[in-house]
C-alpha positions in Angstrom: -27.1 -22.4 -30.6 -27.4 -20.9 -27.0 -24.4 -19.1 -25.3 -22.4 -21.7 -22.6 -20.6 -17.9 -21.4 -19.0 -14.7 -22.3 -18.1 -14.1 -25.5 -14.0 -14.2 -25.6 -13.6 -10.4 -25.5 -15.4 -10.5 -22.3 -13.7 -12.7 -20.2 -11.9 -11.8 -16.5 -9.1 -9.8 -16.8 -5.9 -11.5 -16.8 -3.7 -11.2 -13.3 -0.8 -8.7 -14.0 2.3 -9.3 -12.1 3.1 -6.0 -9.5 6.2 -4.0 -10.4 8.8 -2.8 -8.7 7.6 1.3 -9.1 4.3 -0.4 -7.8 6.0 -1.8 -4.7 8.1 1.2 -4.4 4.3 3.9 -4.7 2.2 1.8 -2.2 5.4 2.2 0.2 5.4 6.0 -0.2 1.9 6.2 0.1 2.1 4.2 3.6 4.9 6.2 4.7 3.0 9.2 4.1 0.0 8.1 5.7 1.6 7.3 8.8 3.4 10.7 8.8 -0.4 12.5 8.2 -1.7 10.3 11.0 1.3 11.4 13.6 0.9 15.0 12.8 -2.8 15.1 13.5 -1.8 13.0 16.7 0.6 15.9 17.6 -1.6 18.5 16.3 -4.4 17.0 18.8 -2.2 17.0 21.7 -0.4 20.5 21.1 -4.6 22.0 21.3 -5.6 20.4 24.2 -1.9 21.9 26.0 -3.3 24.9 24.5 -6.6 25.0 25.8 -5.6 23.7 29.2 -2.6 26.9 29.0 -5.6 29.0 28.0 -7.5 27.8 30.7 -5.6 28.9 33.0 -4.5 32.5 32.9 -6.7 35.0 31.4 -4.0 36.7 29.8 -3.2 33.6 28.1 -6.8 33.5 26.1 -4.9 33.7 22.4 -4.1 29.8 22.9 -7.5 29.0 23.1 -7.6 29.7 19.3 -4.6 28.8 18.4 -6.0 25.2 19.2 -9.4 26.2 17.4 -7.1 26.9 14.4 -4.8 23.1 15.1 -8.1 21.3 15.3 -9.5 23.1 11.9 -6.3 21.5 10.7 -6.8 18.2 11.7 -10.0 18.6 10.1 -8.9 19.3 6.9 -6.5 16.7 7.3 -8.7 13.6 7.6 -9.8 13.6 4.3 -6.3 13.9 3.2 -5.3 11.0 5.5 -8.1 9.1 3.9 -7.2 9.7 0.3 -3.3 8.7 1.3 -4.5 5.7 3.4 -6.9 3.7 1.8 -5.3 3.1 -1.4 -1.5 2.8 0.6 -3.5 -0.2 2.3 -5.0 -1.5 -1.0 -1.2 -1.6 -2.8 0.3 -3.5 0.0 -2.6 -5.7 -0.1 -1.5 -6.7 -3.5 1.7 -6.5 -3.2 1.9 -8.7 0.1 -0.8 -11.3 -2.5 1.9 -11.5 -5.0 4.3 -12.2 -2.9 2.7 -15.6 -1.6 2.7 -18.9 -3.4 -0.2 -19.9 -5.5 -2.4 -22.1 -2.7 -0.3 -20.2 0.8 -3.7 -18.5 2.3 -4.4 -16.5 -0.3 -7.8 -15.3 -0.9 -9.9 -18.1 -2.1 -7.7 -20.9 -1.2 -7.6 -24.1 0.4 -5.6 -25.1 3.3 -2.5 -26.8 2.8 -1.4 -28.4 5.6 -2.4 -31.7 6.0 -4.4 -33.6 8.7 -3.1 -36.7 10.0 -5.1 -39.2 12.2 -4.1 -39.5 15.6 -1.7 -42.4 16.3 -2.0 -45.0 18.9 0.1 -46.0 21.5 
């Protein structure tokens, strides 16, 4: 007798409703990213003050590192920003998909709205 599918022990896994410590993780994790992403912002802005301050005087050469050493931070801070982000987006992604009706624009479904004909007049 052939197979019509998957045995029952292999079947898709069953949806599991998002908890509240779930909500309350992928808001942490999107706070956090944002607070990464506005330090490297300032960090970015603060070196080129410094270079532009370094620049200028010769006296004033120590800022020029001082930025070398902010942009070394920012690059160590992107992969940080990327291991913060990308899941923070993936959790609100599923928590924003729980939080919509079965059918509302959810992935995979149809519209709801329906199309009337034009009337005449």
């Amino acid at each position: 007798m052939p197979w019509s599918g998957p045995p029952g022990g292999y079947g898709p896994p069953r949806f599991q409703e998002v908890s509240a410590g779930y909500r309350r993780w992928a808001g942490v994790l999107q706070w956090l990213a944002i607070a990464v992403a506005g330090l490297m912002v300032v960090a970015f802005v603060a070196g080129i003050v410094f270079l532009v301050k370094a620049d200028a005087e010769v006296d004033d050469a120590a800022y020029g590192y001082l930025a070398l050493f902010l942009w070394f931070g920012i690059a160590a801070a992107i992969p940080v920003l990327l291991a913060v982000g990308i899941p923070a987006l993936v959790m609100r992604r599923r928590v924003r998909q729980q939080g919509q009706p079965k059918g509302a624009g959810g992935p995979g479904s149809w519209p709801t709205r329906t199309v009337r004909p034009p009337t005449s007049r």
